[in-house]
C-alpha positions as CSV (number, residue, x, y, z in Angstrom):
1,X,0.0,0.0,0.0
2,X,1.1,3.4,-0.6
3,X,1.2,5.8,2.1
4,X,-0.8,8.0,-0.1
5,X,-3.2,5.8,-1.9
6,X,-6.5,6.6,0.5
7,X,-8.5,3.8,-1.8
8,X,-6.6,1.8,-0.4
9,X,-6.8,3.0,3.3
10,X,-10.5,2.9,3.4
11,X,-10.5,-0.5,2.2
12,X,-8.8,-1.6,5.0
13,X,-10.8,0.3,7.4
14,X,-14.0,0.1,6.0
15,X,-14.8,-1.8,9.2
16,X,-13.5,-2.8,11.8
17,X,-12.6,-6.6,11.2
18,X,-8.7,-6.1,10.4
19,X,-8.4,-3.4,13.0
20,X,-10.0,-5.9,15.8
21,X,-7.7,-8.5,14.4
22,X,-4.4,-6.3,15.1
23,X,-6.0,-4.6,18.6
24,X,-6.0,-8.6,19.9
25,X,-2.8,-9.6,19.6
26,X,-1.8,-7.0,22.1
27,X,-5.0,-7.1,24.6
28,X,-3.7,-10.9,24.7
29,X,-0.1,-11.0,24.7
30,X,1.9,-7.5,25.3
31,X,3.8,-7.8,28.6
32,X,3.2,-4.5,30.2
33,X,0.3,-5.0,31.4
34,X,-0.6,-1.4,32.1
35,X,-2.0,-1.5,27.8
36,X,-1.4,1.2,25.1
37,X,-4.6,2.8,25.8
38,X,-4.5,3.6,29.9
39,X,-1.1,4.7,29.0
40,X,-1.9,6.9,26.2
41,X,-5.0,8.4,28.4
42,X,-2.9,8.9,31.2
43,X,-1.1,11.5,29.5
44,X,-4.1,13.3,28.6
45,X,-4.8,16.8,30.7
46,X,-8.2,16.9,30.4
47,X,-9.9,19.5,32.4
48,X,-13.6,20.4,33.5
49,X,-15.3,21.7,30.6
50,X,-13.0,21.3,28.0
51,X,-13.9,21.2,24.5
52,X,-12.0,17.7,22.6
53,X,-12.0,16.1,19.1
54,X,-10.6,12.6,18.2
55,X,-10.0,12.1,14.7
56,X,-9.7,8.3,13.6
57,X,-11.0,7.2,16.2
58,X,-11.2,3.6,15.3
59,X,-13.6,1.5,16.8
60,X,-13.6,3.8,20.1
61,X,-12.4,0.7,22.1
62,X,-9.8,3.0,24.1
63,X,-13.0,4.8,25.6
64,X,-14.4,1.9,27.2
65,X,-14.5,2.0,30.9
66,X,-13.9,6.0,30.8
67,X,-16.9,7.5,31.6
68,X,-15.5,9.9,34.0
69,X,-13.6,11.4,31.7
70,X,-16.1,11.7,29.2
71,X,-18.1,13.3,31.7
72,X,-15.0,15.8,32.3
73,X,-15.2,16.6,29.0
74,X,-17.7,19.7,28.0
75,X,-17.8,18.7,24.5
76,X,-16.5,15.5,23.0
77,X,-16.4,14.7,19.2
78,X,-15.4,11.3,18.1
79,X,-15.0,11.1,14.6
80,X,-13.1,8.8,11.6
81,X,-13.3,9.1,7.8
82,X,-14.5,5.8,7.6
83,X,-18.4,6.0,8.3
84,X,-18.1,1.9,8.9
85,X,-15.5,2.5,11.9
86,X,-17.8,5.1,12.9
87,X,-20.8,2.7,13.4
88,X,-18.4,0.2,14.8
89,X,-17.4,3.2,17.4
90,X,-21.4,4.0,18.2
91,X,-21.4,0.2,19.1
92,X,-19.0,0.1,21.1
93,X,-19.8,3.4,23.3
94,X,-23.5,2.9,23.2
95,X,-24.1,2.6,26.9
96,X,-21.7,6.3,27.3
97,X,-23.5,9.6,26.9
98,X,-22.9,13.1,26.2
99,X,-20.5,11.7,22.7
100,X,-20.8,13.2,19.3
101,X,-19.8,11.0,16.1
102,X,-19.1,12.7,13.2
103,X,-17.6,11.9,9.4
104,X,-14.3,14.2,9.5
105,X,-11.3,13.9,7.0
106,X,-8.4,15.7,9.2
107,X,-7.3,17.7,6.0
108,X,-10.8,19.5,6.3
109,X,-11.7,20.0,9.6
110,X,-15.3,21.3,9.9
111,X,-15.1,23.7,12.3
112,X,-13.8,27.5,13.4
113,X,-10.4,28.6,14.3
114,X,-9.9,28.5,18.0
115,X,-12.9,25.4,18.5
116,X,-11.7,22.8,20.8
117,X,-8.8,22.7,23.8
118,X,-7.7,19.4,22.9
119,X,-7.0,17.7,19.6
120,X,-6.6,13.6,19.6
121,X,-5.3,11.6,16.8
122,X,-3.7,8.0,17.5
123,X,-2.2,6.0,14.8
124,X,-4.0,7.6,12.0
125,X,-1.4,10.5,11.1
126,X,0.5,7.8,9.1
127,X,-2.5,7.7,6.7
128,X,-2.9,11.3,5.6
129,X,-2.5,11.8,2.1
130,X,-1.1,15.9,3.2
131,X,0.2,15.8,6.4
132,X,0.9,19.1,6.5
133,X,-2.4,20.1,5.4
134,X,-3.6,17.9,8.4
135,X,-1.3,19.0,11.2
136,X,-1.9,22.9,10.0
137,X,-5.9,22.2,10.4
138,X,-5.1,21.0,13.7
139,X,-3.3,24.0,14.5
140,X,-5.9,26.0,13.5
141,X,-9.0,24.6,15.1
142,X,-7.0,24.3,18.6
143,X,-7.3,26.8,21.1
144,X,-4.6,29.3,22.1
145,X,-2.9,26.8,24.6
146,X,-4.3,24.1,23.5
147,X,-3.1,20.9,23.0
148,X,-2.9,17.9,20.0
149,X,-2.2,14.1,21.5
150,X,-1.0,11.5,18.6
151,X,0.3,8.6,19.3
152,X,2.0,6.8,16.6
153,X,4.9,3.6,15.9
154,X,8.7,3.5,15.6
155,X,10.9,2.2,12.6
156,X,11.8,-1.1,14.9
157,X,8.8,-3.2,16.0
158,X,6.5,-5.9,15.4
159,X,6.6,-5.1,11.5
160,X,10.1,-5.0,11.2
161,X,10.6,-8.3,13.4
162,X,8.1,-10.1,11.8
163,X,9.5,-9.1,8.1
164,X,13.1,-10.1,9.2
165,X,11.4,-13.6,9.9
166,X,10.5,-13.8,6.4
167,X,12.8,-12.0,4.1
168,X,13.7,-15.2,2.2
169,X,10.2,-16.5,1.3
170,X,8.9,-13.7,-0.3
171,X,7.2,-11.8,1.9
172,X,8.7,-8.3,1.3
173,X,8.1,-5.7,3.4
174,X,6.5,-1.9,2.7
175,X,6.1,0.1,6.4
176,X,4.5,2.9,6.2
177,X,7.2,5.8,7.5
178,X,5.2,8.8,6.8
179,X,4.8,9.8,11.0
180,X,6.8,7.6,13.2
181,X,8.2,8.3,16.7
182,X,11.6,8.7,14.6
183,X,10.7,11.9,12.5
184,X,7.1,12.4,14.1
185,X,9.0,15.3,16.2
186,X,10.5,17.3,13.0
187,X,7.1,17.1,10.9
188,X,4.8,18.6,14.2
189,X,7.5,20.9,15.2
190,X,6.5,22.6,11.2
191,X,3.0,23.0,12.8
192,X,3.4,23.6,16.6
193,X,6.2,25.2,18.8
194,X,6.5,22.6,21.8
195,X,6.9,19.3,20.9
196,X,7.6,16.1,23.2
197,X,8.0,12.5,22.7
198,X,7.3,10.3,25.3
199,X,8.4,6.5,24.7
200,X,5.9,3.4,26.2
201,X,8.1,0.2,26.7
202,X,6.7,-2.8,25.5
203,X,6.8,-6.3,23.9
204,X,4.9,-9.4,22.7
205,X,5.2,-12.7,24.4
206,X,3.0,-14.8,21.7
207,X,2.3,-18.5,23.0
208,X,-0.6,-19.4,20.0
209,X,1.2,-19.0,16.5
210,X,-2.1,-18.9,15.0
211,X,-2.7,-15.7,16.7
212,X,0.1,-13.9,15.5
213,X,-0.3,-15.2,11.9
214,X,-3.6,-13.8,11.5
215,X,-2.4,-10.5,12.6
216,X,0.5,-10.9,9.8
217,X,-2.2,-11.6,7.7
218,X,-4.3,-8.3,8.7
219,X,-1.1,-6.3,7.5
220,X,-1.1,-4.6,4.2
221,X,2.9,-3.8,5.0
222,X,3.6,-6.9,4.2
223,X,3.1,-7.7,0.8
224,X,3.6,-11.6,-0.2
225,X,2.4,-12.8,2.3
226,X,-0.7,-14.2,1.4
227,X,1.5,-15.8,-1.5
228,X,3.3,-18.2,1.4
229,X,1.0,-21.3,2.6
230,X,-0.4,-20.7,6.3
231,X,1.4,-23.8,6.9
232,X,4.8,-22.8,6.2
233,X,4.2,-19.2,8.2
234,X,3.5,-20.6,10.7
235,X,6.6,-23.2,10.9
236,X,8.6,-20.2,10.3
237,X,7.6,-18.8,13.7
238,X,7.7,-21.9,15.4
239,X,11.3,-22.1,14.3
240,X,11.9,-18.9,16.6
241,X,9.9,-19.8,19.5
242,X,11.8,-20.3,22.9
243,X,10.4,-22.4,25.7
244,X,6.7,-22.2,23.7
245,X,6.9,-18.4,23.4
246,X,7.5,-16.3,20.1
247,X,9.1,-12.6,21.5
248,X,8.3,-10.0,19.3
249,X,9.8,-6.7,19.7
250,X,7.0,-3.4,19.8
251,X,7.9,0.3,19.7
252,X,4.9,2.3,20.2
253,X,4.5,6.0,22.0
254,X,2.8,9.4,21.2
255,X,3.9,13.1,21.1
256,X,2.1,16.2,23.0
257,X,2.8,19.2,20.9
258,X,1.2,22.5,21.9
């Protein structure tokens, strides 16, 4: 997939089947146990009253079991580009009030300068056809003060493991590098003047092979693979399996830019 081809991004996110697929393999197997999410929200300074707007929000999983905060919150817009994720998101939050869903596209955000005090966007920025267009719309619907969350993936994790695995049966591999915790800094730094990184240490301890083949699977980074018989992937990661476990390196983390 090209980092640019939206066709092809809304295909895979039309709903929320290969997104569920890839959110699994870490509910069931990441060793800190603290999970992505409650560490991503534990960052967040969300005050009485604020105004907030999540953009991709997936299939609002990472709002399950937060209905204080939502409460908190004086306005709070969840919103995708994929109207499919979006039902999947209304499904998943149905029992939570005082939520807005809305149909957004980050490059035209649909509302006035100045509108919300926080700005969410978790491992979507990858995905924008104009990043810069994206990150500027940000800018420009935040409040004075206000600030954008987006959490995002390094250049040495699971994809890069798993794709090492693999390099000589054809499985070649395409990451995406368009907004990783490597140059994530630089690109937001064009759009906002304070810009931090902060790092969430993690791994995968996978103990059912057929678990972490279907998330391999789920991957459009990895082109080829669907070429190479289940069988044979799946005695390539047995091959590296220690004591019944497969370890698989992740390197995941956000930025707070303001």
């Amino acid at each position: 997939m090209g980092i640019n081809d939206k066709a092809s991004v809304e295909a895979q996110y039309q709903n929320s089947n290969n997104l569920s697929t890839r959110i699994s393999i870490h509910d069931k197997y990441s060793t800190n146990k603290q999970g992505f999410g409650n560490w991503i929200y534990s960052h967040y300074e969300i005050e009485d009253g604020m105004n907030v707007l999540e953009l991709g929000c997936g299939t609002g999983s990472m709002w399950v079991g937060k209905k204080d905060l939502i409460k908190r919150c004086g306005k709070l817009i969840l919103s995708d580009f994929s109207e499919g994720m979006l039902s999947q998101t209304k499904e998943t939050l149905k029992d939570c009030e005082g939520i807005e869903y809305k149909v957004i596209d980050i490059q035209n955000i649909p509302f006035g300068d100045g509108s919300f005090d926080i700005v969410i966007a978790n491992m979507m920025l990858y995905h924008v056809p104009d990043l810069m267009k994206g990150l500027n719309e940000v800018r420009r619907v935040l409040k004075k003060g206000g600030k954008f969350y987006c959490a995002t993936y390094g250049e040495n994790g699971i994809m890069e493991y798993l794709s090492s695995l693999f390099e000589g049966h054809g499985a070649k591999s395409d990451p995406n590098y368009s907004f990783t915790l490597q140059n994530g800094a630089e690109k937001l730094s064009k759009a906002f003047t304070d810009v931090k990184r902060l790092d969430y240490a993690d791994s995968l301890e996978v103990t059912n092979l057929d678990d972490i083949a279907d998330y391999m699977y789920s991957l459009t980074g990895m082109s080829g693979l669907k070429q190479i018989p289940r069988e044979k992937v799946l005695e390539v990661l047995q091959a590296h399996t220690v004591n019944g476990i497969l370890r698989v390196p992740k390197e995941y983390g956000m930025f707070e830019a303001k």
